[in-house]
PDB file with SEQRES, HELIX, SHEET and CRYST1 records, atoms N, CA, C and O in Angstrom:
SEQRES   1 A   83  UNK UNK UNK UNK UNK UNK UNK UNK UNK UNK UNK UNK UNK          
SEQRES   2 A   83  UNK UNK UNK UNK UNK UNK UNK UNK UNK UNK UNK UNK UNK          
SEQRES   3 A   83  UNK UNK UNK UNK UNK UNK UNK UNK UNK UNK UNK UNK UNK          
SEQRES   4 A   83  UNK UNK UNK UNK UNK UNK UNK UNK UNK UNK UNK UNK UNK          
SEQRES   5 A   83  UNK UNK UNK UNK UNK UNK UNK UNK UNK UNK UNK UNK UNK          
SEQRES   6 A   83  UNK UNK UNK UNK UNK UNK UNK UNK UNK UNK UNK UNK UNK          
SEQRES   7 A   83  UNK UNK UNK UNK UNK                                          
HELIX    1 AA1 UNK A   10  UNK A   29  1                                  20    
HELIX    2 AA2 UNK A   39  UNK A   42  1                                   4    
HELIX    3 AA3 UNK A   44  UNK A   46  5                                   3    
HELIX    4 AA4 UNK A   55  UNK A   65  1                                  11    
HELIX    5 AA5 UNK A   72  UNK A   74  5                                   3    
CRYST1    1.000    1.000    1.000  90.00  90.00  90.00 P 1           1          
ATOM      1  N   UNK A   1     -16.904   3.789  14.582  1.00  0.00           N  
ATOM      2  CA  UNK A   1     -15.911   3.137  15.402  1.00  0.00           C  
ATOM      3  C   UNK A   1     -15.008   4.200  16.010  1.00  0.00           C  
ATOM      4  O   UNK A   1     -14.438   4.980  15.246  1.00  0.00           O  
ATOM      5  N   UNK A   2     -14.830   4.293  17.344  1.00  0.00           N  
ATOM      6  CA  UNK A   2     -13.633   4.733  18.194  1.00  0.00           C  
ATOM      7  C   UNK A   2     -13.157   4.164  18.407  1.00  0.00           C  
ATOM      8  O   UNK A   2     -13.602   3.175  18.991  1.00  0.00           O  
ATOM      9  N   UNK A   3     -11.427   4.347  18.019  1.00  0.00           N  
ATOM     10  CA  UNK A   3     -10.286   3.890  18.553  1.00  0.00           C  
ATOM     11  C   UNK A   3      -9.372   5.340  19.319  1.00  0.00           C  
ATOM     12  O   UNK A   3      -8.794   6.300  18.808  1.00  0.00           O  
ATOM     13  N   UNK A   4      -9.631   4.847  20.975  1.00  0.00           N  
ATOM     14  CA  UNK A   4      -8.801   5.571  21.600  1.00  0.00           C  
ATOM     15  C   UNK A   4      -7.119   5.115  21.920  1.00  0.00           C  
ATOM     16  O   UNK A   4      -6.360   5.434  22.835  1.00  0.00           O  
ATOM     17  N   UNK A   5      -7.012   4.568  21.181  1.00  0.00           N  
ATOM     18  CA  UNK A   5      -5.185   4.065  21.622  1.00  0.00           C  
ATOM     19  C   UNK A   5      -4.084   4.568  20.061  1.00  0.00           C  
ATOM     20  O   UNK A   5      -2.946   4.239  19.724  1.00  0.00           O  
ATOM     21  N   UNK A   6      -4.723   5.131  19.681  1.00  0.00           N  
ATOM     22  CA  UNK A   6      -4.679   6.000  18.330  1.00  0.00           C  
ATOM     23  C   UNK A   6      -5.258   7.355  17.935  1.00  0.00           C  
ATOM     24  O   UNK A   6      -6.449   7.665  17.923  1.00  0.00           O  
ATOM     25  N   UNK A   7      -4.061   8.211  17.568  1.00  0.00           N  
ATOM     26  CA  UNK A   7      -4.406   9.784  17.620  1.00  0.00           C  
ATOM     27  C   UNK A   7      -5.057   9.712  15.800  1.00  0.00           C  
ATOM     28  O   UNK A   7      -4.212  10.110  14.998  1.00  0.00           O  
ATOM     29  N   UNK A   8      -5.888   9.434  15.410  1.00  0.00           N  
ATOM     30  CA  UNK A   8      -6.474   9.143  14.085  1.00  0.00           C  
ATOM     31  C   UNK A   8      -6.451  10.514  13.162  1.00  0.00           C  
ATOM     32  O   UNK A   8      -6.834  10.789  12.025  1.00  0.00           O  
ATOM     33  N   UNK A   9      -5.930  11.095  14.031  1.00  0.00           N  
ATOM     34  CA  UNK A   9      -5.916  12.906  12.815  1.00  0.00           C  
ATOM     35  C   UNK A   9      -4.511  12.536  12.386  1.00  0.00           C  
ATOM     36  O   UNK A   9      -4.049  12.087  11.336  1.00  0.00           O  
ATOM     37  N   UNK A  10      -4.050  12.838  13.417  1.00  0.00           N  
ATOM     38  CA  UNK A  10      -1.981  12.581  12.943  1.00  0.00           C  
ATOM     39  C   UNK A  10      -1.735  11.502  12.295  1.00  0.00           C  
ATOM     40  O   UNK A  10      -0.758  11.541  11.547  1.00  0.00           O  
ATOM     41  N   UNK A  11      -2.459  10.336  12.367  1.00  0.00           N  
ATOM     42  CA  UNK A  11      -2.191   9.035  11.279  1.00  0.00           C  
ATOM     43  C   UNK A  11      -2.465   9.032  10.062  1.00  0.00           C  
ATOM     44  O   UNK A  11      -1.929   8.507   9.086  1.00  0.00           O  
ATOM     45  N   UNK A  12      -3.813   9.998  10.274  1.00  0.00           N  
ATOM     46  CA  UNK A  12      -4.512   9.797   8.691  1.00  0.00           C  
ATOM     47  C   UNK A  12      -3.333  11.069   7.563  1.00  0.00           C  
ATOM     48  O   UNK A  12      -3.011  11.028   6.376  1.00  0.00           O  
ATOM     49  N   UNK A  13      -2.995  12.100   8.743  1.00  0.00           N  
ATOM     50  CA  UNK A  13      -2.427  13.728   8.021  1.00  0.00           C  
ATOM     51  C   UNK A  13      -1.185  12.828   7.636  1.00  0.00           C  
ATOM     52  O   UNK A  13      -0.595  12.946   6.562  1.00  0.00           O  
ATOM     53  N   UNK A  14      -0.937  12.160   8.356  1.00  0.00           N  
ATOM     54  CA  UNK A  14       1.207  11.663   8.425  1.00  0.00           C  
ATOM     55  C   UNK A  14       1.484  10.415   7.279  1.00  0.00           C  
ATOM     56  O   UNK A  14       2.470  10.322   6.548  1.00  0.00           O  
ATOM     57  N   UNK A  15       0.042   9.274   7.364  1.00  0.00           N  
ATOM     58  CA  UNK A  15       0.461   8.413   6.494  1.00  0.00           C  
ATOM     59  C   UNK A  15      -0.955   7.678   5.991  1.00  0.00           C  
ATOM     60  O   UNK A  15      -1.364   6.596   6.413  1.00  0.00           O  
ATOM     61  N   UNK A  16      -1.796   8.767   4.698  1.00  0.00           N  
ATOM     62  CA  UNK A  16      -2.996   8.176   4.806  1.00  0.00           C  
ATOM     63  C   UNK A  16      -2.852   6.768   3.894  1.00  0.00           C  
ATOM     64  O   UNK A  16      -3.741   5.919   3.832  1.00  0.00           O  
ATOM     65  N   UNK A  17      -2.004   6.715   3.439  1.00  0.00           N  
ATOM     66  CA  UNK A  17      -2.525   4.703   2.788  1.00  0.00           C  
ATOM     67  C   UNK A  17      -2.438   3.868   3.577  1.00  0.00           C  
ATOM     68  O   UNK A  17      -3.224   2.921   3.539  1.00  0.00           O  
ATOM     69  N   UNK A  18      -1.421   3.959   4.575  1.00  0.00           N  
ATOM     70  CA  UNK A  18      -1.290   3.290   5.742  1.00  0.00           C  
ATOM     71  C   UNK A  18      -2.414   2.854   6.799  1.00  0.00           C  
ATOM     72  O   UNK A  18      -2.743   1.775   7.294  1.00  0.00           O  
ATOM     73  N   UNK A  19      -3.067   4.822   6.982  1.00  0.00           N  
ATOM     74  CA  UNK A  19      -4.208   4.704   7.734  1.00  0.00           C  
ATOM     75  C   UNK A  19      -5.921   3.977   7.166  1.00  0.00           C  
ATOM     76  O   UNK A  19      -6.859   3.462   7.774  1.00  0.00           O  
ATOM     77  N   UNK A  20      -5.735   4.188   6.196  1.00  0.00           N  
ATOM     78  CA  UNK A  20      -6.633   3.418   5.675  1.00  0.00           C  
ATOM     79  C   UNK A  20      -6.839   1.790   5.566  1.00  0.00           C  
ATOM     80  O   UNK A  20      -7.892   1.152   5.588  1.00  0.00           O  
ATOM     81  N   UNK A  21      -5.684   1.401   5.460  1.00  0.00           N  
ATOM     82  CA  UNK A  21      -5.050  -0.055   5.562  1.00  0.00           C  
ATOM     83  C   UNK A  21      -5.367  -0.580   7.066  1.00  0.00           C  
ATOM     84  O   UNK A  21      -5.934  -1.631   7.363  1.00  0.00           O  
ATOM     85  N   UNK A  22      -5.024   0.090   7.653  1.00  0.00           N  
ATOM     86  CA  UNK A  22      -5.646   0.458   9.451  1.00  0.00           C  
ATOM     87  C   UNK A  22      -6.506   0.191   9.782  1.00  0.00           C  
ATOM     88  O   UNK A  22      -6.658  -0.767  10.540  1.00  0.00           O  
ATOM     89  N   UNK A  23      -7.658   1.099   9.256  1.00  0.00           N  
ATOM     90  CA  UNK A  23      -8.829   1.632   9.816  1.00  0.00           C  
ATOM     91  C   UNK A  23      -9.728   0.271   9.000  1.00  0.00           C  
ATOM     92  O   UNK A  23     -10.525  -0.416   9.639  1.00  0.00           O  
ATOM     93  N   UNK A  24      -9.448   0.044   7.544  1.00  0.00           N  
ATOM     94  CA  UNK A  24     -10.144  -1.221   7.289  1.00  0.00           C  
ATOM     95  C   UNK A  24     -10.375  -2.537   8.013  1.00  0.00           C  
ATOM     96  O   UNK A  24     -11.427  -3.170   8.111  1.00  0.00           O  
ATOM     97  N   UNK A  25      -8.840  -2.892   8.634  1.00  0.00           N  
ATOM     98  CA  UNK A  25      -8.562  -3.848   9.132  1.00  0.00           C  
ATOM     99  C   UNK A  25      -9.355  -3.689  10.632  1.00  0.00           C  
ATOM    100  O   UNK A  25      -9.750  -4.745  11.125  1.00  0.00           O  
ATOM    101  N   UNK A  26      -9.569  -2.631  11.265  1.00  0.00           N  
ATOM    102  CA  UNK A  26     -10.082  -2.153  12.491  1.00  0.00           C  
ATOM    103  C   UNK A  26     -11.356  -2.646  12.196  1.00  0.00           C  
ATOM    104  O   UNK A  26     -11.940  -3.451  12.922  1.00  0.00           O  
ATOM    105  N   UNK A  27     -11.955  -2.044  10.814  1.00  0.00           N  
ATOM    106  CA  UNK A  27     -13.417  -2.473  11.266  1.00  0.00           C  
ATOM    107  C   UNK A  27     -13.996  -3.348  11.015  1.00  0.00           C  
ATOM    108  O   UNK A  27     -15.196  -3.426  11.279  1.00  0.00           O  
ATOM    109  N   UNK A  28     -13.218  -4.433  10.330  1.00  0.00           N  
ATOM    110  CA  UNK A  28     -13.398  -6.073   9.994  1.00  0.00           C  
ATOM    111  C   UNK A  28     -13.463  -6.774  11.364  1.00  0.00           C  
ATOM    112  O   UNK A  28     -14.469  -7.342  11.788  1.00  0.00           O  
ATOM    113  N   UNK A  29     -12.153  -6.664  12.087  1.00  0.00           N  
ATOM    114  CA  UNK A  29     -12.071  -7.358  13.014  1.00  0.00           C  
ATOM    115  C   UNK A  29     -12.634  -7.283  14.260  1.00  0.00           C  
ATOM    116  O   UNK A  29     -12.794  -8.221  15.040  1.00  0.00           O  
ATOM    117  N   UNK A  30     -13.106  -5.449  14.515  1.00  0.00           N  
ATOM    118  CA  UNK A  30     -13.614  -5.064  15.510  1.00  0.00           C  
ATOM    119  C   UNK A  30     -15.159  -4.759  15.210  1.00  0.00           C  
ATOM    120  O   UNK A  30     -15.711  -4.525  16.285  1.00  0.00           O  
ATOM    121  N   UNK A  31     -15.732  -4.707  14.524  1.00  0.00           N  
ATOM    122  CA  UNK A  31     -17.062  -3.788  14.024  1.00  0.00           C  
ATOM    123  C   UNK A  31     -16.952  -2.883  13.591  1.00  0.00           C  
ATOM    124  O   UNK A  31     -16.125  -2.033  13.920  1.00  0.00           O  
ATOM    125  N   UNK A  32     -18.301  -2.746  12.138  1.00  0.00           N  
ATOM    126  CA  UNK A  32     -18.380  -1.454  11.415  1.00  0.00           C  
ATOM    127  C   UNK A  32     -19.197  -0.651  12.290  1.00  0.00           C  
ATOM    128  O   UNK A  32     -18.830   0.522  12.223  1.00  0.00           O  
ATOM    129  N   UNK A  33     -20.426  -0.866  13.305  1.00  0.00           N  
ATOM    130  CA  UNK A  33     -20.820   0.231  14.240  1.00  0.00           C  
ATOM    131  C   UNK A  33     -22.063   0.765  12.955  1.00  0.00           C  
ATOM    132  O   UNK A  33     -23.082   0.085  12.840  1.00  0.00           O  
ATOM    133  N   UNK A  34     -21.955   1.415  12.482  1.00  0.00           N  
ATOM    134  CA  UNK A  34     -22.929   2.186  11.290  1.00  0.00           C  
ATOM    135  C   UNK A  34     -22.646   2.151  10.095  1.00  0.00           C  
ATOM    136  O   UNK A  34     -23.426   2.134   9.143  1.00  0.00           O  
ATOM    137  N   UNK A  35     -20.804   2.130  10.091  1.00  0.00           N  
ATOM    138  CA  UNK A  35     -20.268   1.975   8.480  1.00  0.00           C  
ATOM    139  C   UNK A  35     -20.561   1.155   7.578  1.00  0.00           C  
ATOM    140  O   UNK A  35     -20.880   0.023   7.939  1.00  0.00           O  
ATOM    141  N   UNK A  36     -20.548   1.366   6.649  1.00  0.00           N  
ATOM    142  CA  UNK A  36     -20.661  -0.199   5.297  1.00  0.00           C  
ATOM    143  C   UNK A  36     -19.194  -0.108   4.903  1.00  0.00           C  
ATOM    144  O   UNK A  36     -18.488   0.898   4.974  1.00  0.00           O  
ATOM    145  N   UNK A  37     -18.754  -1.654   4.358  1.00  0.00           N  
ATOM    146  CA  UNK A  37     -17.720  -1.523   3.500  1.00  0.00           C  
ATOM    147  C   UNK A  37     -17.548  -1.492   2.158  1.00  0.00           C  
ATOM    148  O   UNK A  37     -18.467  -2.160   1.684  1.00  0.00           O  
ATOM    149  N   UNK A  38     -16.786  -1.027   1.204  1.00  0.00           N  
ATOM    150  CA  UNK A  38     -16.680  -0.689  -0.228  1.00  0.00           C  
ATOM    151  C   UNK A  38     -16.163  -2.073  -0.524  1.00  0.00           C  
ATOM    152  O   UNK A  38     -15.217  -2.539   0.111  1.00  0.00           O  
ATOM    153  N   UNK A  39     -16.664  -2.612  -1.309  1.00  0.00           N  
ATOM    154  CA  UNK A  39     -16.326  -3.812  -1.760  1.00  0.00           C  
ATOM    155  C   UNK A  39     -14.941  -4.125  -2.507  1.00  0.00           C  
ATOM    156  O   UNK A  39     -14.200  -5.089  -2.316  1.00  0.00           O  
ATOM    157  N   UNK A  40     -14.733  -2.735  -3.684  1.00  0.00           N  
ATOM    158  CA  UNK A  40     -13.598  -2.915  -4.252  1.00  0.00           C  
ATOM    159  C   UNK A  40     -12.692  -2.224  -3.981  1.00  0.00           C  
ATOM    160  O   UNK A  40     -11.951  -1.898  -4.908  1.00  0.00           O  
ATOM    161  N   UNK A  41     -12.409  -1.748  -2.646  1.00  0.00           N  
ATOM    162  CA  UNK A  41     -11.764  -0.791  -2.145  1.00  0.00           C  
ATOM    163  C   UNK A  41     -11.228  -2.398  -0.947  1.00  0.00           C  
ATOM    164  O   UNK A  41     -10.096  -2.774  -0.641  1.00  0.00           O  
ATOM    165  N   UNK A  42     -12.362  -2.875  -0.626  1.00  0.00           N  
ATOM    166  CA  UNK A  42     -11.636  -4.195   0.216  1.00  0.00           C  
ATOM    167  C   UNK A  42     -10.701  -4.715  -0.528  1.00  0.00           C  
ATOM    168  O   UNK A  42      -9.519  -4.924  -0.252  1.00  0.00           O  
ATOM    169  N   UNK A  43     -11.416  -4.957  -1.694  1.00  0.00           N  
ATOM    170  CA  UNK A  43     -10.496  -6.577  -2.449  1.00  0.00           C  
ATOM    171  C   UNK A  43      -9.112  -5.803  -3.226  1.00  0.00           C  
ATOM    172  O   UNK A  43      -8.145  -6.537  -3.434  1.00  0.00           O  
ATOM    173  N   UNK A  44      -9.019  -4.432  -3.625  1.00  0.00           N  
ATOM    174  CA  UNK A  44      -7.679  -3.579  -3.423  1.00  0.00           C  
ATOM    175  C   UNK A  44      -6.799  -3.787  -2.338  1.00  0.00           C  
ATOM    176  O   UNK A  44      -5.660  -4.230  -2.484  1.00  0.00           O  
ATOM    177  N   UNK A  45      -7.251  -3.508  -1.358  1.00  0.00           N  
ATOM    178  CA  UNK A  45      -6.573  -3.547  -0.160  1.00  0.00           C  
ATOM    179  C   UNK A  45      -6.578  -5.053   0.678  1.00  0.00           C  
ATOM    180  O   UNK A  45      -6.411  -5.088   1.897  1.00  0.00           O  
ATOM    181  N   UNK A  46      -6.743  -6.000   0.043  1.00  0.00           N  
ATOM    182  CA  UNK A  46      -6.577  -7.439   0.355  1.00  0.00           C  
ATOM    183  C   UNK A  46      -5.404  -8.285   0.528  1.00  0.00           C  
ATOM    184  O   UNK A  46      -5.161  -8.979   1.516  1.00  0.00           O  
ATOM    185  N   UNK A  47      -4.556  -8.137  -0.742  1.00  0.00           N  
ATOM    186  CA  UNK A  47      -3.762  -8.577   0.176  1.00  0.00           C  
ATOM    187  C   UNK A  47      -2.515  -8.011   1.091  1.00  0.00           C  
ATOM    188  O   UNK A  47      -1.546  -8.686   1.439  1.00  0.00           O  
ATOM    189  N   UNK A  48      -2.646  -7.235   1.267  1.00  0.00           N  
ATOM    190  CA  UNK A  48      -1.861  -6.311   2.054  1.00  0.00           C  
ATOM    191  C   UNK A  48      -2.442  -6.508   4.027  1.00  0.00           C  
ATOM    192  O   UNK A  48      -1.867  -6.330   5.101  1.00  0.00           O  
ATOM    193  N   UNK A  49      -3.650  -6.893   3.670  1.00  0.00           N  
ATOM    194  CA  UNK A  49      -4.599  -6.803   5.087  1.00  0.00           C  
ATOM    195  C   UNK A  49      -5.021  -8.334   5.467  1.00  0.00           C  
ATOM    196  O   UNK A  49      -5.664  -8.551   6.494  1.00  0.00           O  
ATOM    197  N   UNK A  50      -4.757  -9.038   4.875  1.00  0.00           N  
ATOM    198  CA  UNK A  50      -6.000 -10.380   4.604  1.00  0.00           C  
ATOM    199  C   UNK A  50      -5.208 -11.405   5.947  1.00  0.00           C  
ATOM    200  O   UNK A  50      -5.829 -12.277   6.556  1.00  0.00           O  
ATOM    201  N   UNK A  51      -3.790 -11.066   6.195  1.00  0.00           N  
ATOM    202  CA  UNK A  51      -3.004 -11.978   7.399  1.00  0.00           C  
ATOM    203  C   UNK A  51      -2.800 -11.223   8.768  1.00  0.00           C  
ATOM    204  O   UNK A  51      -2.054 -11.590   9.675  1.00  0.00           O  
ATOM    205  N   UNK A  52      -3.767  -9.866   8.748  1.00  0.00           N  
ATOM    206  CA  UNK A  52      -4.071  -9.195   9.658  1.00  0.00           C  
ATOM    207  C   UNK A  52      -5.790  -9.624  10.619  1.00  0.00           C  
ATOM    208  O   UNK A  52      -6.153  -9.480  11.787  1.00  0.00           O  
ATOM    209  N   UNK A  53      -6.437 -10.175   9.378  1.00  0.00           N  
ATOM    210  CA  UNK A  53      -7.767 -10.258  10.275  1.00  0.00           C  
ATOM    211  C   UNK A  53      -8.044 -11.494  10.585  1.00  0.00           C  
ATOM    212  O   UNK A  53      -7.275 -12.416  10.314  1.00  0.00           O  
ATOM    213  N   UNK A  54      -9.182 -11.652  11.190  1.00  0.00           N  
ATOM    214  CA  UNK A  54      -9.504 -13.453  11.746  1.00  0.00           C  
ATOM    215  C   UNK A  54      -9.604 -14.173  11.337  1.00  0.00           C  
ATOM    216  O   UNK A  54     -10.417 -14.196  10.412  1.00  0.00           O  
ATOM    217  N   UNK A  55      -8.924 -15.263  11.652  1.00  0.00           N  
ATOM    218  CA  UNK A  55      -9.696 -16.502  10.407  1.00  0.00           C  
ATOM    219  C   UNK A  55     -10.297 -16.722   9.794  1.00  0.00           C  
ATOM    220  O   UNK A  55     -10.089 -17.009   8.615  1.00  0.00           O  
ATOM    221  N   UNK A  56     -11.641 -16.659  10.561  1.00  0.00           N  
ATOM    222  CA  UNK A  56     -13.249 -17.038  10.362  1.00  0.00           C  
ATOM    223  C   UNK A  56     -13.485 -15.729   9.738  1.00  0.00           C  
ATOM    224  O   UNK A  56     -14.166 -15.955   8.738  1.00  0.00           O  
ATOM    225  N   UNK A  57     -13.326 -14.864   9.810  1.00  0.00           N  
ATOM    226  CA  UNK A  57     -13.716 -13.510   9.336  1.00  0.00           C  
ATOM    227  C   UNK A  57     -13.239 -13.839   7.708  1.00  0.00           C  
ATOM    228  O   UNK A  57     -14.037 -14.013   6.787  1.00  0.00           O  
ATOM    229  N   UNK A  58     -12.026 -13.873   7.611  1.00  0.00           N  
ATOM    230  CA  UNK A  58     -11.508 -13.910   6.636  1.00  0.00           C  
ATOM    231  C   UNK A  58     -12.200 -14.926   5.387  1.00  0.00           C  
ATOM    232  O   UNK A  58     -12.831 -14.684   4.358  1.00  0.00           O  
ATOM    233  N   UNK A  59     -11.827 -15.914   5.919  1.00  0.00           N  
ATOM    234  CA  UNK A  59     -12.964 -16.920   5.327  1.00  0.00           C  
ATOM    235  C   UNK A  59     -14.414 -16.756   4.498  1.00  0.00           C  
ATOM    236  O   UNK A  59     -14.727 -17.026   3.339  1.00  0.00           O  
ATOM    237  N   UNK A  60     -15.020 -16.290   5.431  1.00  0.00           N  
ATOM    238  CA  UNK A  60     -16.596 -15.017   5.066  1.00  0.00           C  
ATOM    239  C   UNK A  60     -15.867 -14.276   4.599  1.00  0.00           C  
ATOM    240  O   UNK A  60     -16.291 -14.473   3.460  1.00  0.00           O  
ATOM    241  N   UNK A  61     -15.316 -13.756   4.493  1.00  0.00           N  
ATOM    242  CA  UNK A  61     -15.175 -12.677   3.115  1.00  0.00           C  
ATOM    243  C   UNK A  61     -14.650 -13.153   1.927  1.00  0.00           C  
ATOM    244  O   UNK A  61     -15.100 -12.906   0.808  1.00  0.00           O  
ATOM    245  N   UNK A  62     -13.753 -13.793   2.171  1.00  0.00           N  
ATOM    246  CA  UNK A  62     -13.301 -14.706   0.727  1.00  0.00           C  
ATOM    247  C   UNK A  62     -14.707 -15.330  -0.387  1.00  0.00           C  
ATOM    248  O   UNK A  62     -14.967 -15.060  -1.560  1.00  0.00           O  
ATOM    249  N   UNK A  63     -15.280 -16.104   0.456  1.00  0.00           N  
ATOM    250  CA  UNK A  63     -16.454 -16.098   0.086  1.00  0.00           C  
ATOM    251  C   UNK A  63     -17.627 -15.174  -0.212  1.00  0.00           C  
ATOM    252  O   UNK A  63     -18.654 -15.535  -0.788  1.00  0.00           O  
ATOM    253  N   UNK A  64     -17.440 -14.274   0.117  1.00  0.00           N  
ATOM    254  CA  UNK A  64     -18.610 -12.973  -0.072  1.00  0.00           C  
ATOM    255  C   UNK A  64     -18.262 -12.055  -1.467  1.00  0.00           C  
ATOM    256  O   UNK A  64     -19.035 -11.685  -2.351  1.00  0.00           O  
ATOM    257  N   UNK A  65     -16.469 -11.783  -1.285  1.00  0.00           N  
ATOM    258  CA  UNK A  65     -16.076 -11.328  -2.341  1.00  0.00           C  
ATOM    259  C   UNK A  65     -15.362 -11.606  -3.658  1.00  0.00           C  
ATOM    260  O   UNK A  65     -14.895 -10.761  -4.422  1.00  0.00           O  
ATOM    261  N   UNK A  66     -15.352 -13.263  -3.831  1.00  0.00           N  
ATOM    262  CA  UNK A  66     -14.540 -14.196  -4.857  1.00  0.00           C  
ATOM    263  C   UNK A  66     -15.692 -15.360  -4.952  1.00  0.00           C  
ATOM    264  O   UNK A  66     -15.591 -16.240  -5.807  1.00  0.00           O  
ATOM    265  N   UNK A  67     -16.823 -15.323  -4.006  1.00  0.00           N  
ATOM    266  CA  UNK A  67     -17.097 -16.742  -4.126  1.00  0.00           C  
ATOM    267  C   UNK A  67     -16.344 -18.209  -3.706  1.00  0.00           C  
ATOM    268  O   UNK A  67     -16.783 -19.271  -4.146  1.00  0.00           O  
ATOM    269  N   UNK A  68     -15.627 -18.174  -3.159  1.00  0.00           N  
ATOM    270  CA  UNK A  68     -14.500 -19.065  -2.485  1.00  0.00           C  
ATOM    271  C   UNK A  68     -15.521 -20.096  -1.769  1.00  0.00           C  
ATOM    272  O   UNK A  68     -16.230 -19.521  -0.943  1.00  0.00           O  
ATOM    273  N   UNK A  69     -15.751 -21.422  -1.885  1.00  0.00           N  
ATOM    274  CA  UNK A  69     -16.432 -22.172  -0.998  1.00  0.00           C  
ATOM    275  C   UNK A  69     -15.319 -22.593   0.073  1.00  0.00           C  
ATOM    276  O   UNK A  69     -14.313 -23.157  -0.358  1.00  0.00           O  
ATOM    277  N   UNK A  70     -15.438 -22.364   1.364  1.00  0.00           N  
ATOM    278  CA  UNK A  70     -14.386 -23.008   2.351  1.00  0.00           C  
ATOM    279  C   UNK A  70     -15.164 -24.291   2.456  1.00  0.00           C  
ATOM    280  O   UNK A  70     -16.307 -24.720   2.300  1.00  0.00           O  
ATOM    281  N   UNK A  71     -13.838 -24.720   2.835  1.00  0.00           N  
ATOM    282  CA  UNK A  71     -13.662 -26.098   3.392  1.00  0.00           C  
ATOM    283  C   UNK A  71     -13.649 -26.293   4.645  1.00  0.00           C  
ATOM    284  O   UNK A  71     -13.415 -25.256   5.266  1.00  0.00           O  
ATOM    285  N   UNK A  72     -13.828 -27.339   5.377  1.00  0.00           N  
ATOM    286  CA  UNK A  72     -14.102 -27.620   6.881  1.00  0.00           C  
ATOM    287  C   UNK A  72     -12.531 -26.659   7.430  1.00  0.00           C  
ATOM    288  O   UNK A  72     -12.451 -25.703   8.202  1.00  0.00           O  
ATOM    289  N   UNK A  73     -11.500 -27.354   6.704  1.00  0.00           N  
ATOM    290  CA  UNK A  73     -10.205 -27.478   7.638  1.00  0.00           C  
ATOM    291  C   UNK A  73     -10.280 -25.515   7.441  1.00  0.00           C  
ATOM    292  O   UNK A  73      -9.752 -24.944   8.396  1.00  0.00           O  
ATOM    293  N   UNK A  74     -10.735 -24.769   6.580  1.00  0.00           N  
ATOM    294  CA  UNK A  74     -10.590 -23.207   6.618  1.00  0.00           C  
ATOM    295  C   UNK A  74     -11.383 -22.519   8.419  1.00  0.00           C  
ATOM    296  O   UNK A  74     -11.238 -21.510   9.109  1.00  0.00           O  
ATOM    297  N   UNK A  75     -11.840 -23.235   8.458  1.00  0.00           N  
ATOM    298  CA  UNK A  75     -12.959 -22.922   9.500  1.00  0.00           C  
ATOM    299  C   UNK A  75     -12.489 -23.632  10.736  1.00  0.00           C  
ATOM    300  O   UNK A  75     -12.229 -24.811  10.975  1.00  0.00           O  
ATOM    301  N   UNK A  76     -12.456 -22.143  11.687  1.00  0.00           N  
ATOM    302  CA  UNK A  76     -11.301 -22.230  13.213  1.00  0.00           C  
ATOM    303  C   UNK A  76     -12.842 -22.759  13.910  1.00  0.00           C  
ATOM    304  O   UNK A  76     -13.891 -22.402  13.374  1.00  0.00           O  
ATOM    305  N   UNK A  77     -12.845 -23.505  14.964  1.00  0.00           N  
ATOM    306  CA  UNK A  77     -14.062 -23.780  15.553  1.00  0.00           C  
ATOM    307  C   UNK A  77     -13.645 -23.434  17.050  1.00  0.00           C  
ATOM    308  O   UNK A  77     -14.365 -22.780  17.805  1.00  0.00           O  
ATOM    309  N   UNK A  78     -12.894 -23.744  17.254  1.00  0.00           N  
ATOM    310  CA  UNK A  78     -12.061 -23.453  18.629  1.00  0.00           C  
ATOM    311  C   UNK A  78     -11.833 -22.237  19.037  1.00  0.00           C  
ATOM    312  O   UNK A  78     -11.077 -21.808  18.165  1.00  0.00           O  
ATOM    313  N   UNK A  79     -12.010 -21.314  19.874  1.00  0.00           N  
ATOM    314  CA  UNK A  79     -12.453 -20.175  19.950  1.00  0.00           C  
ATOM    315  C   UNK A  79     -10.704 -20.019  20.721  1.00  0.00           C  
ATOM    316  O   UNK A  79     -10.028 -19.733  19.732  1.00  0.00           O  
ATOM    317  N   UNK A  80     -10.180 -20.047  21.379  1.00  0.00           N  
ATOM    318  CA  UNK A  80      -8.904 -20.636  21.946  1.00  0.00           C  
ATOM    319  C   UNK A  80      -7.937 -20.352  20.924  1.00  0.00           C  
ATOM    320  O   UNK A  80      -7.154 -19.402  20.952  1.00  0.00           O  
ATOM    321  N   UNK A  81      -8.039 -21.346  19.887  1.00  0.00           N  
ATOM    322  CA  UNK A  81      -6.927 -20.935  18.778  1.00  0.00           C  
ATOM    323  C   UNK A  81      -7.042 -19.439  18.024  1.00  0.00           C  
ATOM    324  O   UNK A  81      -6.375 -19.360  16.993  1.00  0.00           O  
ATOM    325  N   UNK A  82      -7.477 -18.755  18.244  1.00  0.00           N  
ATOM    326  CA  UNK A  82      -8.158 -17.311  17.208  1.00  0.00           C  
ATOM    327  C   UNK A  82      -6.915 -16.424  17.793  1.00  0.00           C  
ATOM    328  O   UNK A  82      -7.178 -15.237  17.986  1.00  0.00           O  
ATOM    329  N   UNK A  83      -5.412 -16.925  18.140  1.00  0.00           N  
ATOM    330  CA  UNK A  83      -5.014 -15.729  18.577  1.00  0.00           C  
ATOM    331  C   UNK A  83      -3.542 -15.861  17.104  1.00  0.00           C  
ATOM    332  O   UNK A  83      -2.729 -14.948  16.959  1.00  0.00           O  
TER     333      UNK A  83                                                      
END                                                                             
């Protein structure tokens, strides 16, 4: 993943828990591209990140990493509301 609206050396040198908190949330919401994610390095950094990413995203992961069955009303269908 490239993010050009971010100098990613000076973020990571200046405030790396931060940047990491960042860069996770970046590649949930935007694409991993080639990366994999660390599973318990997610669910560490969960709830700190979890009202940062998409609904529907979120959702699938709850479920992927707790087993969480969603419910209809968890699930945005409306592409419109996702902001």
């Amino acid at each position: 993943m490239y993010n050009w609206s971010v100098d990613e050396k000076r973020f990571k040198k200046e405030s790396p828990k931060a940047y990491r908190l960042w860069r996770l949330t970046q590649l949930i919401n935007y694409g991993l591209g080639d990366e994999k994610l660390d599973a318990e390095e997610l669910k560490k950094a969960w709830p700190k990140i979890k009202d940062k990413l998409d609904p529907n995203v979120k959702v699938y992961l709850e479920y992927l990493l707790w087993g969480h069955v969603p419910s209809s009303k968890d699930i945005i269908s409306n592409f419109w509301t996702l902001s």
